[in-house]
Phi, psi and omega in degrees: 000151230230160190265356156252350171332294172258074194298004170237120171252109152316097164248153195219132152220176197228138164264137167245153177319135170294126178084042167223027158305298185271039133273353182266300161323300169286000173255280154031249153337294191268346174240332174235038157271324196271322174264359159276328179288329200271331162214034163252350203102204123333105190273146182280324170185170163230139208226149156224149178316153182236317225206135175104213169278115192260194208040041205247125136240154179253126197221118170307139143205143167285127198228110179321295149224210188277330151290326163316261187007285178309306168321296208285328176282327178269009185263324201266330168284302172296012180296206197232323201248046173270310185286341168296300170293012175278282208299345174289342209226003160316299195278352172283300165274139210252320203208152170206134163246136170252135147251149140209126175274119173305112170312137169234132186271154190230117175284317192278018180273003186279123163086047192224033150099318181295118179274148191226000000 
């Protein structure tokens, strides 16, 4: 996928409890990976801090715009299993942040390898 395909990205990130990242991770992974694909889609990516503020994840979703968002987010609150991972991954996250960022095209990146 090319960095203008979605131009508004949902950036998220969640601070987790020290040392529970990979209990965070795998309740993640096993309860809301399966109702986010079924109604956010594809995800752009999942990153954890290296440098900075640690115990930190992070999660990409791509969006057309901003009613997409608003849709693909009230389909993902009304699933039927959001609350079972709601109440799993409570006592794991300490903090949450939502951004959403825009794509900005840049010419001069045309013919550096970056599809536009």
């Amino acid at each position: 996928m090319n960095y203008l395909e979605k131009p508004l990205i949902d950036h998220r990130i969640y601070t987790i409890k020290l040392r529970k990242m990979g209990e965070f991770l795998e309740v993640f992974d096993r309860l809301a990976m399966p109702l986010l694909l079924q109604t956010l889609g594809h995800p752009v990516g999942f990153y954890t801090s290296l440098v900075g503020p640690q115990n930190q994840f992070v999660h990409l979703w791509g969006y057309d715009d901003l009613a997409d968002y608003e849709r693909r987010c009230k389909a993902r609150d009304a699933h039927p299993d959001f609350p079972a991972y709601l109440s799993a991954s409570e006592h794991l996250i300490t903090a949450q942040e939502t951004r959403l960022i825009r794509a900005v095209e840049m010419p001069s990146l045309r013919g550096h390898g970056l599809k536009l």
